[in-house]
C-alpha positions as CSV (number, residue, x, y, z in Angstrom):
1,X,148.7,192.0,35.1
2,X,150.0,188.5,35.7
3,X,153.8,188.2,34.3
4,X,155.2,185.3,31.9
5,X,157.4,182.4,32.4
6,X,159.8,181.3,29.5
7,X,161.4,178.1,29.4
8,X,164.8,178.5,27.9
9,X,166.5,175.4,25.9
10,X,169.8,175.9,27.3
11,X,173.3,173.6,26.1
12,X,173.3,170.2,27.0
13,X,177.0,170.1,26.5
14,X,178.8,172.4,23.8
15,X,178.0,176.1,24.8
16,X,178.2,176.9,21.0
17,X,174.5,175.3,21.0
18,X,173.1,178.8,22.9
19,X,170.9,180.3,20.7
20,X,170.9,184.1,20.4
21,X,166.4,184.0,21.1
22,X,167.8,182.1,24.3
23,X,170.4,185.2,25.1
24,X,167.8,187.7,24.4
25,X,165.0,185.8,26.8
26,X,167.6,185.7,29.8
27,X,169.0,189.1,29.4
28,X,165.2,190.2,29.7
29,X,163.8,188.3,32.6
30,X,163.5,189.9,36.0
31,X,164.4,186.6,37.6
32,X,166.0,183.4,36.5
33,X,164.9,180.2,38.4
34,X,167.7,177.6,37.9
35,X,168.1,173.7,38.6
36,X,171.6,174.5,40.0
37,X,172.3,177.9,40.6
38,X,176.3,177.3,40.3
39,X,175.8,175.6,37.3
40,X,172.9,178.2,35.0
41,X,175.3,181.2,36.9
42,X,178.4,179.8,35.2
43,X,176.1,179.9,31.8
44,X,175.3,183.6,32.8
45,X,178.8,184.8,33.4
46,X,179.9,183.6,30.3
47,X,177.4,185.3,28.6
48,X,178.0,188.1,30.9
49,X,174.2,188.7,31.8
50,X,173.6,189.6,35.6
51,X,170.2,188.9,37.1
52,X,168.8,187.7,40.0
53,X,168.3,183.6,40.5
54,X,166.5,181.6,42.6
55,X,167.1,178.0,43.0
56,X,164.0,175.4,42.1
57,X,164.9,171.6,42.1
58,X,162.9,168.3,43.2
59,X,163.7,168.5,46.5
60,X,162.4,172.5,47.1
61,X,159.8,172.3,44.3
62,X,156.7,173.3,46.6
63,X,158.2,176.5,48.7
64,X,160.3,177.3,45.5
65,X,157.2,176.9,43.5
66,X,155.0,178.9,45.4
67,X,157.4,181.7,45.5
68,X,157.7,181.8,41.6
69,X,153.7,181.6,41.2
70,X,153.9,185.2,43.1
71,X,156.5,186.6,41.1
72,X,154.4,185.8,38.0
73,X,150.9,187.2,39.4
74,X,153.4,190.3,40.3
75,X,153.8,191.0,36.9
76,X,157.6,189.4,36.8
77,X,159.1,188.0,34.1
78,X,160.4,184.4,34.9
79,X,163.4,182.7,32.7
80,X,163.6,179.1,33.5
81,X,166.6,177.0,32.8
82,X,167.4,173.0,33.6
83,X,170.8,171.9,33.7
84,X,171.6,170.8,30.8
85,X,168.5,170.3,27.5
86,X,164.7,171.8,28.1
87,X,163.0,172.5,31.2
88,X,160.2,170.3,32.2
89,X,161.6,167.0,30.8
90,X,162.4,164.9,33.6
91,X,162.7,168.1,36.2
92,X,159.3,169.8,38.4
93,X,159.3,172.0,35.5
94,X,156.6,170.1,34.6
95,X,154.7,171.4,37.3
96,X,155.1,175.0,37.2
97,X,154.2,175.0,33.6
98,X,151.1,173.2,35.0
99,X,150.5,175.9,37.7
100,X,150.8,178.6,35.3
101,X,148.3,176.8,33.2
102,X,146.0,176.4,35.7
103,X,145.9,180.5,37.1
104,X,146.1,181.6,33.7
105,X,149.9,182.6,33.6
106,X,151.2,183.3,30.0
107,X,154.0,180.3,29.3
108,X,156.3,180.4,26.4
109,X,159.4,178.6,25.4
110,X,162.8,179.0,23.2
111,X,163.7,175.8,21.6
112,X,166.5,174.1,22.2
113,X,168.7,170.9,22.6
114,X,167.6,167.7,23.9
115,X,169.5,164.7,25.2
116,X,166.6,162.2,24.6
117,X,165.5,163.9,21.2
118,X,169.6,163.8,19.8
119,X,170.0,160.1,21.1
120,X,166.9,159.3,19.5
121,X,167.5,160.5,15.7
122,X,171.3,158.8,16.4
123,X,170.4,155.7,17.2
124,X,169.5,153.8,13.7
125,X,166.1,152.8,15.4
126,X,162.7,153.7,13.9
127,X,162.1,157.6,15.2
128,X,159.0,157.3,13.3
129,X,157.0,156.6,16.5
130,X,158.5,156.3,20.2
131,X,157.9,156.6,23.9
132,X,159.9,158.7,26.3
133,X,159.8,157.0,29.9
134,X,162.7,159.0,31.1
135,X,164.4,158.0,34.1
136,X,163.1,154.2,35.4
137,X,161.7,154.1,39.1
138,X,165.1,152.5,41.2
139,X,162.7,150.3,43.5
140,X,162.7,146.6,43.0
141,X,158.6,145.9,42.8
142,X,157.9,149.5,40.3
143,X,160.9,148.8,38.2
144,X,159.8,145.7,37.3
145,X,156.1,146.9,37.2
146,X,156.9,149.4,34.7
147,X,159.3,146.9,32.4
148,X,156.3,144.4,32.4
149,X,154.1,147.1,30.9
150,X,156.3,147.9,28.7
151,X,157.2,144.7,27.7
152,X,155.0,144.7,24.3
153,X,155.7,148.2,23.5
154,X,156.1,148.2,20.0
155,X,157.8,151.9,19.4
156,X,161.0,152.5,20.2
157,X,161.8,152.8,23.5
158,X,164.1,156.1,25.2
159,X,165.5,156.5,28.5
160,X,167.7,158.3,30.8
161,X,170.4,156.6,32.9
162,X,173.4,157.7,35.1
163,X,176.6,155.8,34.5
164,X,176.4,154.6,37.7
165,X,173.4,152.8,37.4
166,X,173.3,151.4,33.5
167,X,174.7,148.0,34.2
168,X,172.6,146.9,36.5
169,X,169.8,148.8,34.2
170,X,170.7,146.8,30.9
171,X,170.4,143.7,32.9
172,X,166.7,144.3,33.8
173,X,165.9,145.8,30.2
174,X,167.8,141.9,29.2
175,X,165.7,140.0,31.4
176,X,162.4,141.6,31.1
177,X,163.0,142.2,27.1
178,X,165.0,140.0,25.5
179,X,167.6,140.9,23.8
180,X,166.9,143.7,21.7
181,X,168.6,146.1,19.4
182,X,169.5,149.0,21.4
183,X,172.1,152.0,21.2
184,X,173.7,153.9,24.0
185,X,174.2,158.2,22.9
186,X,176.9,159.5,25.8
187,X,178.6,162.7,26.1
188,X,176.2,163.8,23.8
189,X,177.9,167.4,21.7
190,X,180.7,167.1,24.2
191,X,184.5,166.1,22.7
192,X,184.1,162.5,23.9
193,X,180.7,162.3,22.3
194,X,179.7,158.4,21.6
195,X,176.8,156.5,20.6
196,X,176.9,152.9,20.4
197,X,174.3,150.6,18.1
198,X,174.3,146.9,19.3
199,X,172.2,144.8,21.5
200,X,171.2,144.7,24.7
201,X,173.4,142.0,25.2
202,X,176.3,143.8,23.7
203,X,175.8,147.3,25.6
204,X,176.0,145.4,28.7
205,X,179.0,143.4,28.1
206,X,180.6,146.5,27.0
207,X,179.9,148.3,29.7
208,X,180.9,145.8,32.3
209,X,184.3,145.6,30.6
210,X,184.6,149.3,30.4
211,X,183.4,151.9,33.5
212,X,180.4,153.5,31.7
213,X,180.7,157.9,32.0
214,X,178.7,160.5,31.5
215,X,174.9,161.0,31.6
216,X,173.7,158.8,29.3
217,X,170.4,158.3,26.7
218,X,169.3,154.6,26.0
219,X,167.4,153.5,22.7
220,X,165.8,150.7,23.2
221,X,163.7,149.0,19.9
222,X,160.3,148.3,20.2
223,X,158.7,145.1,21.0
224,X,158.2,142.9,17.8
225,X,155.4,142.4,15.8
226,X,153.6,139.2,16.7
227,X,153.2,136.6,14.2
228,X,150.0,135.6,12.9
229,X,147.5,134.0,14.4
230,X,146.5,130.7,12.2
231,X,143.3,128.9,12.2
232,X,145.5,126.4,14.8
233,X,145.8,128.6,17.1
234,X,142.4,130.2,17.1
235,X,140.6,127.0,17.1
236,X,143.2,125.7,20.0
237,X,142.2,129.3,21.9
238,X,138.3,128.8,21.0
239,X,138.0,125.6,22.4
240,X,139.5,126.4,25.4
241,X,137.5,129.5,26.4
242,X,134.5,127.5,25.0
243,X,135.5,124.5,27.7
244,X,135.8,127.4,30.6
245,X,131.9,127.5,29.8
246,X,132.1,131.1,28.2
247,X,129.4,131.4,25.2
248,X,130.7,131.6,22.2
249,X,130.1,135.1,21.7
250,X,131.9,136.5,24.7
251,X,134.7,133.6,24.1
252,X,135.5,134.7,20.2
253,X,135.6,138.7,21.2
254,X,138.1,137.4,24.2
255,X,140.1,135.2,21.6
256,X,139.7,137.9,18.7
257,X,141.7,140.6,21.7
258,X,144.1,138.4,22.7
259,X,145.0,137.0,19.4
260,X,144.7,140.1,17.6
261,X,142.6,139.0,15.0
262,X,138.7,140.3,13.8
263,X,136.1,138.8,15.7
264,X,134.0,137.9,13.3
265,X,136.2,135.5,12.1
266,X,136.2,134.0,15.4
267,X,133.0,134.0,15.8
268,X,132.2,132.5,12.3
269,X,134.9,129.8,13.2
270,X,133.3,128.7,16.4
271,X,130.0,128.2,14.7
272,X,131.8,125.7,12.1
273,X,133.6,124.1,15.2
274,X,130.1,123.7,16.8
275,X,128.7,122.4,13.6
276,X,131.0,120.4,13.3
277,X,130.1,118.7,16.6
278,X,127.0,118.3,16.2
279,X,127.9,116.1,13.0
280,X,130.0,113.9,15.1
């Protein structure tokens, strides 16, 4: 009988944030399967649980992988921990919850903290409705790939940044964005904890004057809502398309996407428009 694999929601700062489900599921796994050995084997000492680890990060995820898939068709009991927050956000835990999924492997998880989830709810932006994107791609041409697609995103907008790295970050987000409201969460349940609401503009400033530390979560609002579209502008639009020598059906339903409006009232509009030249 195939085992089970628990994802366990360890601190992502304050070690008060442990939860006792979270104790119980590592003091009964057979094997714990850690981002960073060191760092999940300093959580285990203090909690004074013994068991055996193995190590599974991005850059063994295949060998270290495969080796937990045969502990959990062996029956086993697998406990996996992240460094800091939930496993599989941002971390190949993704990828052995899809494996297990896949070969019919029993996953489970224990709730706990989150770095994007507390930066989110702390950052005075809509929580309502938002996209995660995690950490941005560092290469020139896909970074500004993905900020172009986001561009008219309209829900709020999270990532994840290292220090060293969010200056030169908020000057993309700047460029590609405008300048939105944002907010910065830091230190997040740590004593230094911070979370700063300003504009993009202001974040970057602020950072550049002061060495940003600490991993940190970036709230970015959502793209705003376009204004409008008047009879102007869909005329101006109609005309064009209609000079391109699209009919006017294909023309209004292109008009009616780009402008965000109901096609039929495009369509209705072009007929007065051609009417209109006929009466000329």
């Amino acid at each position: 009988m195939a085992g089970k694999l628990i994802l366990v929601g360890t601190p992502i700062g304050n070690m008060g944030d442990i939860s006792p489900r979270a104790i119980q599921a590592l003091e009964g796994a057979d094997i714990i399967a850690a981002e960073d050995t060191r760092h999940t084997g300093q959580l285990l000492q203090s909690l004074g649980i013994k068991k055996p680890m193995l190590a599974y990060h991005e850059h063994n995820r295949a060998q270290a992988g495969a080796r937990l898939m045969e502990l959990l068709h062996e029956g086993s009991t697998v406990a996996l921990c992240t460094d800091a927050g939930m496993p599989g956000i941002s971390d190949p835990g993704e990828e052995l919850v899809a494996a297990c999924a896949q070969q019919g492997v029993e996953v489970t998880a224990i709730p706990g903290p989150s770095a994007f989830v507390m930066g989110l709810v702390l950052s005075g932006l809509p929580c309502g409705r938002f996209a995660f994107e995690g950490f941005l791609p560092t290469q020139g041409a896909q970074l500004r790939e993905r900020l172009d697609s986001l561009k008219g995103e309209r829900r709020t907008l999270v990532l994840y940044e290292a220090p060293h790295r969010v200056v030169q970050t908020l000057e993309r987000l700047l460029e590609a964005w405008g300048d939105r409201m944002a907010a910065c969460a830091r230190e997040l349940t740590k004593l230094h904890e911070e979370v700063l609401r300003m504009p993009l503009s202001g974040l970057l400033a602020h950072f550049k004057a002061q060495p940003p530390r600490g991993e940190m979560v970036l709230i970015v609002a959502g793209a705003p809502q376009p204004a409008a579209a008047t009879r102007q502008d869909i005329r101006r639009e109609l005309s064009l398309a209609l000079e391109g020598g699209q009919r006017l059906k294909e023309a209004a339903g292109e008009v009616a996407r780009r402008l965000g409006v109901p096609a039929r009232e495009v369509y209705r509009l072009g007929l007065e428009m051609k009417q209109e030249q006929r009466e000329e």
